[in-house]
C-alpha positions as CSV (number, residue, x, y, z in Angstrom):
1,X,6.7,189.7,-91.6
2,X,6.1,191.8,-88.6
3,X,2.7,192.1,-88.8
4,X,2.2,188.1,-88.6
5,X,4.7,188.0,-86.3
6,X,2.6,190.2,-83.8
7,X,-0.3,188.5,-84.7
8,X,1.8,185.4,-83.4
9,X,2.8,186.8,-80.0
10,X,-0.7,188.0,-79.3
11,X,-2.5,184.9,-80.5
12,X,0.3,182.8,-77.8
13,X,-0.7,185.4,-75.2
14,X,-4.4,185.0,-75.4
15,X,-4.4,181.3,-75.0
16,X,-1.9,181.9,-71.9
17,X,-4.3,184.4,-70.4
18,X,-7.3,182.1,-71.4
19,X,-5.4,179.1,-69.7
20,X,-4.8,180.8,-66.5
21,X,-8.0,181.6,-66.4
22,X,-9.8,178.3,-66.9
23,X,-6.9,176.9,-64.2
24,X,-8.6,179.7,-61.8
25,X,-12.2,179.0,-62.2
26,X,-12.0,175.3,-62.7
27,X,-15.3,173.4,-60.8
28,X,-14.5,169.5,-60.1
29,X,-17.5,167.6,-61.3
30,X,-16.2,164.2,-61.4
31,X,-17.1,162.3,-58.1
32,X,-14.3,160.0,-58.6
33,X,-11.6,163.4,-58.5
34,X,-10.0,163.4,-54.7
35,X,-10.1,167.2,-55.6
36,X,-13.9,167.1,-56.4
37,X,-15.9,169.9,-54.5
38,X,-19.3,169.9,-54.2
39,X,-21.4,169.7,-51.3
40,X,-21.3,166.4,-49.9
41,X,-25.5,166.7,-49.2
42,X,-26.1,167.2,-52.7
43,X,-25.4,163.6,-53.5
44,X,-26.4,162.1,-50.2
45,X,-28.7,159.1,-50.6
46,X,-32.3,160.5,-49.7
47,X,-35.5,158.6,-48.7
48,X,-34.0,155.9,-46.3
49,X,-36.8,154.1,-45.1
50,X,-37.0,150.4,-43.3
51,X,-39.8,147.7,-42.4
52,X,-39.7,145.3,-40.4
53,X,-40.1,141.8,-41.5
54,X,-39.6,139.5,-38.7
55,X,-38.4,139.5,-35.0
56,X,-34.5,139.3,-35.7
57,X,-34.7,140.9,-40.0
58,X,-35.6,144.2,-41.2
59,X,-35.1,146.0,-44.8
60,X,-33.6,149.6,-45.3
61,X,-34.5,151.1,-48.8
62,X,-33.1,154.0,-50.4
63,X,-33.2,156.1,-53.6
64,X,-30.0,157.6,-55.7
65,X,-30.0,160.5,-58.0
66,X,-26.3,160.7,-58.5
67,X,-24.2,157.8,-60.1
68,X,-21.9,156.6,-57.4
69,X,-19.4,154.0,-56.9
70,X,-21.0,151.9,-54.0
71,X,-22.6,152.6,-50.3
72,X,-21.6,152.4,-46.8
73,X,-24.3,151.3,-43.6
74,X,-24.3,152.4,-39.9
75,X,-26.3,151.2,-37.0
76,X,-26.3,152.0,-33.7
77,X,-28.6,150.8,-30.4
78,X,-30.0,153.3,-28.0
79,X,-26.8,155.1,-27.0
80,X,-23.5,152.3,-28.3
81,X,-21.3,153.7,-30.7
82,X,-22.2,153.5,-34.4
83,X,-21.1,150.0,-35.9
84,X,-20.4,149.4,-39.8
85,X,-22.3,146.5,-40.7
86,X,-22.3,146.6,-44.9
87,X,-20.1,148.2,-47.6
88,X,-20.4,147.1,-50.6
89,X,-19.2,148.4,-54.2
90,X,-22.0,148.9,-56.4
91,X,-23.5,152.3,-57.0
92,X,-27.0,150.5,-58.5
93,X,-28.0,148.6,-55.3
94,X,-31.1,150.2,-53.5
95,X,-32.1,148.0,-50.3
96,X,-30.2,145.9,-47.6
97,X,-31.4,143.4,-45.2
98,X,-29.8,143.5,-41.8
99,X,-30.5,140.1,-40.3
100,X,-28.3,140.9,-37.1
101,X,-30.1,141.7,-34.9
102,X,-32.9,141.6,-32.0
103,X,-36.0,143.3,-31.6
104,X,-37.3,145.1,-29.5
105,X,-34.0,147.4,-29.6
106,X,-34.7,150.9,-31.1
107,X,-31.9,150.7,-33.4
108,X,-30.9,153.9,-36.0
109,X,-29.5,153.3,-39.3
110,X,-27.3,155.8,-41.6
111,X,-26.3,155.2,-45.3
112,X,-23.0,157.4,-47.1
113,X,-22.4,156.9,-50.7
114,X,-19.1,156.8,-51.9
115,X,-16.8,157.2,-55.1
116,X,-12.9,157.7,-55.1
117,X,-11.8,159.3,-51.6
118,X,-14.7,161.3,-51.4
119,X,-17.8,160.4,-49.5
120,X,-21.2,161.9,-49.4
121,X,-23.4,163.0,-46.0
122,X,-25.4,160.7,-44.5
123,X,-28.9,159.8,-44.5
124,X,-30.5,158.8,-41.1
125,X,-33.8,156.4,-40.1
126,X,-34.3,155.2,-36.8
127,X,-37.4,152.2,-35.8
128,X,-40.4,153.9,-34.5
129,X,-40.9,154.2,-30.6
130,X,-44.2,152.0,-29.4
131,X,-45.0,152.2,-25.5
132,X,-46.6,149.2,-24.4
133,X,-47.9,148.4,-21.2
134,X,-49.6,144.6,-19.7
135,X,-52.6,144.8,-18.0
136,X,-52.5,143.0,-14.6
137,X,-54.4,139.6,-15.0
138,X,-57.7,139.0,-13.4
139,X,-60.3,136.4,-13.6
140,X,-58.2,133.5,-13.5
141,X,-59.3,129.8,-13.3
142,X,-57.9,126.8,-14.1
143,X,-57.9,126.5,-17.8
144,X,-58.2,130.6,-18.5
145,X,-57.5,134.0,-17.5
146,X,-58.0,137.9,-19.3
147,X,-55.1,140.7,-19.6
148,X,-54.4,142.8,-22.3
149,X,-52.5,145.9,-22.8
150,X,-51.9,149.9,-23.7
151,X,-50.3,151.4,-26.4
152,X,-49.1,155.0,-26.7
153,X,-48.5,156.3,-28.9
154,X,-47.3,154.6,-32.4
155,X,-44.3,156.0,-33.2
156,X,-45.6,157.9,-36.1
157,X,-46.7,154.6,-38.0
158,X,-49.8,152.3,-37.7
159,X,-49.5,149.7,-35.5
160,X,-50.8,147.0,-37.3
161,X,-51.6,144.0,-34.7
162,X,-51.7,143.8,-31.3
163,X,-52.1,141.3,-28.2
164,X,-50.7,138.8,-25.8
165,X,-48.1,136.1,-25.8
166,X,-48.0,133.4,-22.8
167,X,-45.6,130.8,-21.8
168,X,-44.5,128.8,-19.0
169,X,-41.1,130.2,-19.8
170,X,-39.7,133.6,-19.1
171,X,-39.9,136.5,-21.6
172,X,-42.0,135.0,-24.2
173,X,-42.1,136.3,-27.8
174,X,-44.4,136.6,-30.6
175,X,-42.0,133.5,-32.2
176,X,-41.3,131.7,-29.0
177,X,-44.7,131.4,-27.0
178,X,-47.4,128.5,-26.1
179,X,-50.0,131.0,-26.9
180,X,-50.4,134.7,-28.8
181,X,-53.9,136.6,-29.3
182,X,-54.1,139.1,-32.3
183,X,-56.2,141.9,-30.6
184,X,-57.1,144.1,-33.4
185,X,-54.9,147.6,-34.6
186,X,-54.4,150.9,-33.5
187,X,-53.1,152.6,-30.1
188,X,-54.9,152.4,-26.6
189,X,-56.2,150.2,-24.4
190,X,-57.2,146.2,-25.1
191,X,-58.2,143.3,-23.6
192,X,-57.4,139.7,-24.4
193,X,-58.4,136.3,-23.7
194,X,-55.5,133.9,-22.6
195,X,-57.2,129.9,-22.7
196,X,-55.9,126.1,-22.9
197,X,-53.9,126.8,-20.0
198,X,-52.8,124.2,-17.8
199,X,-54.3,123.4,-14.3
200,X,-52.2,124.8,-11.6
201,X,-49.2,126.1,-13.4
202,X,-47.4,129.2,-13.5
203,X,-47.6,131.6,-16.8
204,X,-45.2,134.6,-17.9
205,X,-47.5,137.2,-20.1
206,X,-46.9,140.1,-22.1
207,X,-48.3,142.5,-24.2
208,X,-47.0,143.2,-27.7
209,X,-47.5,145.7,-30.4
210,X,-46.1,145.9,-34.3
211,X,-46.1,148.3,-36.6
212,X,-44.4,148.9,-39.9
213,X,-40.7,149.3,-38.0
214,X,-40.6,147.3,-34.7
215,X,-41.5,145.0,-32.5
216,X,-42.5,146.0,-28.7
217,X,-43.1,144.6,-25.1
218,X,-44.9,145.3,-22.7
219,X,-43.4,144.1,-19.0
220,X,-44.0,140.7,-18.4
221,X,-46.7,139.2,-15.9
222,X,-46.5,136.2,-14.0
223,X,-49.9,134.3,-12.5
224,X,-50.7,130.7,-11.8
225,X,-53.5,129.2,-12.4
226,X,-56.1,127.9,-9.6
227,X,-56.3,123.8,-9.4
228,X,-53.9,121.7,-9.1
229,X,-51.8,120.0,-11.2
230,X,-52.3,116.2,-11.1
231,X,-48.5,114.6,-11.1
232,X,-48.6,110.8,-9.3
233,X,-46.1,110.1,-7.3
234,X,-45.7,106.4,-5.4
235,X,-44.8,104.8,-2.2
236,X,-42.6,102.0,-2.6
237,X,-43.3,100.7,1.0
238,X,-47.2,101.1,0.5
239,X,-47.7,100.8,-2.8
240,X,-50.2,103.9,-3.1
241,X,-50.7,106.2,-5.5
242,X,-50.5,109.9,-3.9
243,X,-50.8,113.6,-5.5
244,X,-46.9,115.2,-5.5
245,X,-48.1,118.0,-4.0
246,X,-50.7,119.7,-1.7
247,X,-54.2,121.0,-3.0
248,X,-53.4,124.4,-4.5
249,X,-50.0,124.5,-4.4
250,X,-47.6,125.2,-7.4
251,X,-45.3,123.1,-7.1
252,X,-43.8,119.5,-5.1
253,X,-41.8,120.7,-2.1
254,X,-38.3,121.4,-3.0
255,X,-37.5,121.9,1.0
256,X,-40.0,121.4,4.2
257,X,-40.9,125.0,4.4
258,X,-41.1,125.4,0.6
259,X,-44.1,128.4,0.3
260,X,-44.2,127.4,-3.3
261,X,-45.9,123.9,-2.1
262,X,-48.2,124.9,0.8
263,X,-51.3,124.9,-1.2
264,X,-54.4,125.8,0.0
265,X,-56.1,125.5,3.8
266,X,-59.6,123.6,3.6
267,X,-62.5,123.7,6.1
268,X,-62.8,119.5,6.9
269,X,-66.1,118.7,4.4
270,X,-65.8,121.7,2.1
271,X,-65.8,122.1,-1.6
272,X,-63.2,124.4,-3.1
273,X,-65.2,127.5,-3.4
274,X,-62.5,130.2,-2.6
275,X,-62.9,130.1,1.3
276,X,-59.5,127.5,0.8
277,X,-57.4,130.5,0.0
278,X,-55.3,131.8,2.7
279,X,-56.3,135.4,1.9
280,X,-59.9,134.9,1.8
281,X,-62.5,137.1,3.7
282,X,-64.2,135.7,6.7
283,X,-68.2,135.2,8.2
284,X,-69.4,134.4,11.1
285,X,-73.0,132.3,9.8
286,X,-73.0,129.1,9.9
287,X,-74.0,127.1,6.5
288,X,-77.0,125.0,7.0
289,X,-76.0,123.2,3.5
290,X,-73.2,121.1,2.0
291,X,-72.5,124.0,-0.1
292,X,-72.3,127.7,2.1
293,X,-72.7,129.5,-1.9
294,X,-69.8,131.8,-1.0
295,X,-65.8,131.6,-0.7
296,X,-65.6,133.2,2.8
297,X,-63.8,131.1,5.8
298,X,-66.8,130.2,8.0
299,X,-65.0,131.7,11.4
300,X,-66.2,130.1,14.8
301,X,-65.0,130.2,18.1
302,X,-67.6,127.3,20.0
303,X,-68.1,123.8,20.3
304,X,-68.9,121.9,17.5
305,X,-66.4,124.1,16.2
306,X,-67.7,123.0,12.9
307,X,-68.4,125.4,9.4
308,X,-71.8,123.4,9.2
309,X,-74.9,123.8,11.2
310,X,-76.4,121.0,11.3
311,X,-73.3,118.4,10.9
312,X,-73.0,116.3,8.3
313,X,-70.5,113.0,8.6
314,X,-71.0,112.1,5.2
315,X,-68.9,114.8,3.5
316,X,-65.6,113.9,1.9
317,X,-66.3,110.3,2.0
318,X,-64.6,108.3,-0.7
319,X,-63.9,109.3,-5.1
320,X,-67.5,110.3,-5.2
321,X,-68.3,111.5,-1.6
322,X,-70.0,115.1,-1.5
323,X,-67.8,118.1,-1.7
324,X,-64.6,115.5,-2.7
325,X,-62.6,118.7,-3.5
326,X,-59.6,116.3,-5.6
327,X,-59.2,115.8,-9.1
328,X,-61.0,112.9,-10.5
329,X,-60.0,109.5,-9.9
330,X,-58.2,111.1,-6.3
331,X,-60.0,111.1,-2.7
332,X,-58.5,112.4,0.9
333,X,-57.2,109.2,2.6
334,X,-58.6,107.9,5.5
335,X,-56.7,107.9,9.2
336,X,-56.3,104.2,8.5
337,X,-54.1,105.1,5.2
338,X,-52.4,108.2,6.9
339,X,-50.6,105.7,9.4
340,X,-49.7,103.3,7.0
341,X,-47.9,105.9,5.6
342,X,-46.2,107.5,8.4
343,X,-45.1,103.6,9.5
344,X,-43.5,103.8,6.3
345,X,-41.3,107.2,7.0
346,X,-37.5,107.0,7.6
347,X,-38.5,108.8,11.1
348,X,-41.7,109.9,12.7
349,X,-40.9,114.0,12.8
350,X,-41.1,116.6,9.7
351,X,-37.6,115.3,8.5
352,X,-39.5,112.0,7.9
353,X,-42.5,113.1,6.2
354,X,-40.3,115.0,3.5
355,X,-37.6,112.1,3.3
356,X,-40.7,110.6,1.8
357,X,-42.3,109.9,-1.7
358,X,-45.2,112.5,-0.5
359,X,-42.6,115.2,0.9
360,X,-44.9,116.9,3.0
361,X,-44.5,120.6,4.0
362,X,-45.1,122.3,6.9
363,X,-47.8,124.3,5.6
364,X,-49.2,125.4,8.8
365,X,-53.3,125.9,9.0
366,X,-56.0,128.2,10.3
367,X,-57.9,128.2,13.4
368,X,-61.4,128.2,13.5
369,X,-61.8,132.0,13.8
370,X,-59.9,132.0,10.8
371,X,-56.3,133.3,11.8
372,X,-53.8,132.0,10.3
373,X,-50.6,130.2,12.4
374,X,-47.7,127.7,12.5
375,X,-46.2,128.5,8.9
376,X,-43.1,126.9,8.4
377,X,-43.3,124.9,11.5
378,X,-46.2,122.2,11.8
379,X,-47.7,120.4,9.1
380,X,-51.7,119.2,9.5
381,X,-53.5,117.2,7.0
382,X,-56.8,116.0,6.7
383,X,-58.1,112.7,6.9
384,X,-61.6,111.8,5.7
385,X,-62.3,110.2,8.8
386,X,-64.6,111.6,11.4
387,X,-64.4,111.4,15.6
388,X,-67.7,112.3,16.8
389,X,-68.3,116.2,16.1
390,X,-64.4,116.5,15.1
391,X,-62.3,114.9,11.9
392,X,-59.6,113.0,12.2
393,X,-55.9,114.7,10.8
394,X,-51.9,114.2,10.7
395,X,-50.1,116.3,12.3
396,X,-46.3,116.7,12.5
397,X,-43.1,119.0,13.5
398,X,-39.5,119.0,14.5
399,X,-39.3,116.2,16.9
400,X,-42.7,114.6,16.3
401,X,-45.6,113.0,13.9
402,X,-48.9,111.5,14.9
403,X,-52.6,111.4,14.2
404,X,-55.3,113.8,16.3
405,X,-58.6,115.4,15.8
406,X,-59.4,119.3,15.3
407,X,-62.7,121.0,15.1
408,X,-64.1,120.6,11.2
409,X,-63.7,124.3,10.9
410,X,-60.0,124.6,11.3
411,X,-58.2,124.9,7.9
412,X,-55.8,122.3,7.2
413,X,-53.8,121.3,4.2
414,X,-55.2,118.0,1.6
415,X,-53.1,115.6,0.0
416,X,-55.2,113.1,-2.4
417,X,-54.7,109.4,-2.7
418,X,-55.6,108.1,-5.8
419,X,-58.4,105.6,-5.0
């Protein structure tokens, strides 16, 4: 009876010793335990990748090894605090699209799984960093015009397409643009081809890259193009048919010294050939044809005071004349037409001429050596009418408005009547 008594006490004592001991060396495998003790990077999602799908959607994929109870997303732009923006309870799920938010931000995304209380490290992926540069325009005309861009470096990924997107509006994109070119792949430099652009208008362009995580810009680029844009405006008291605007300028006049609408300074009998431009270079020889074959101002200080050597009265002289420089179906009026106009004017000073359908700035002009003067003060348009070896134009300022003649090598601002 002792014996298996003994054998009793001892038998009790081993399981109490073997108890304590598994209570000492216990390891918490279940995830879902609050008391559970591995390291939280064991059990971390891994491989978090993303692409980009469109400008304001991109997917973030992930792989698993552990079975867990659901995940938790992060994002954060450039240096904001990090933002929740999905949780969701189901340990199977592998991808997310986040759909708010805007490209080009360089945003970085983190991912935690989760089971219980406990939660695991985080994963981290940010979009790939694209420098992009525009190219400053150049050979613009009326319809077209070339730019392009640089790109260095790639972020680590391939950029896949490249270009240029234009619009009339501010900060266009590769959605929201009236025109894109797709300028091959890779980083460096590129040139593009920007056509079906509208006479006389201003454009906003920029340069754009994509590869397999964002969307970059380059900074934008404003140019207009050369010509005029043909808008009809009317006289109710005359009844004609006039250009809104001066030859060359961007826009109608929004005040009398409006530098948007001053347009372009012609040589009486010229084509437009460059030597319009208020910025363009000078010569001293005289043309002996209608057309000089050059866009330099024809500079001269002597009586004729005239650009062409001989003279020729038959420039500008009605819709077909030689060297007509309007847009078709539009000629310069004659002196005749001029006063009708200015007749028809509220008052005969600059407040009258912009009171009016034309709104005429004072545009100022150039003198026959080619310096330029009276910007923002005088206005002095050509007429197609000649007075001996001089032209006949309007002229007007603060207290005044009348019809004169200047040499035909003074540069003066055109309006077009539509004939």
């Amino acid at each position: 009876m002792k014996s298996k008594k003994l054998y009793k006490q001892l038998l009790l004592l081993f399981l109490l010793i073997g108890l304590f001991t598994t209570c000492q060396k216990r390891e918490y495998n279940n995830l879902w335990d609050e008391n559970f003790n591995h390291d939280p990077e064991t059990w971390a999602p891994s491989n978090l990748v993303l692409s980009v799908n469109d400008t304001s959607s991109i997917t973030l994929k992930w792989e698993q090894s552990i079975v867990v109870e659901g995940f938790k997303l992060e994002r954060k732009a450039a240096d904001e605090t990090w933002q929740t923006i999905a949780a969701f309870i189901d340990g199977k799920q592998r991808q997310y699209v986040d759909e708010a938010f805007e490209l080009p931000a360089m945003y970085t995304y983190r991912i935690y799984a989760f089971a219980g209380k406990n939660t695991s490290s985080f994963t981290e992926v940010g979009l790939g960093q694209i420098s992009v540069t525009t190219t400053e325009i150049s050979n613009v005309t009326a319809t077209n015009a070339i730019s392009g861009g640089n790109i260095t470096p790639d972020g680590g990924h391939i950029v896949v397409a490249r270009g240029v997107v234009w619009s009339t509006s501010q900060n266009p994109t590769i959605s929201n643009n009236q025109g894109i070119t797709n300028d091959g792949t890779g980083i460096g430099s590129f040139t593009s081809t920007i056509t079906n652009l509208e006479v006389g208008t201003i454009y906003y362009v920029r340069a754009y890259a994509i590869n397999n995580t964002a969307i970059q810009y380059g900074e934008q680029i404003s140019f207009s193009t050369t010509g005029t844009a043909v808008v009809a405006v009317t006289n109710p008291i005359t009844g004609k048919i006039w250009m809104d605007r001066n030859l060359g300028a961007i826009q109608s006049a929004q005040s009398s010294a409006d530098d948007q609408a001053y347009g372009d300074l012609y040589q009486w009998g010229r084509l437009t050939d460059g030597h319009e431009k208020r910025n363009s270079g000078t010569t001293s020889s005289l043309s002996s044809s209608d057309t000089p074959g050059h866009g330099n101002f024809i500079a001269i200080d002597g009586s004729p005071y005239d650009w062409r050597n001989p003279q020729n009265d038959n420039l500008w002289q009605g819709v077909n004349g030689t060297n007509n420089p309007c847009p078709a179906g539009y000629r310069l009026p004659t002196e005749a037409e001029w006063e009708d106009e200015r007749q028809s004017w509220s008052s005969n000073s600059e407040a009258g001429t912009f009171t009016s359908a034309l709104k005429l700035p004072v545009a100022g002009r150039s003198s026959s050596n080619g310096s330029l003067g009276s910007v923002g003060l005088y206005g002095y348009y050509w007429s197609a009418t000649v007075d001996g070896t001089y032209a006949r134009f309007l002229g007007f300022g603060y207290s005044y408005a009348s019809m004169s003649s200047y040499g035909r090598a003074y540069g003066l601002s055109v309006r077009c009547l539509k004939d």
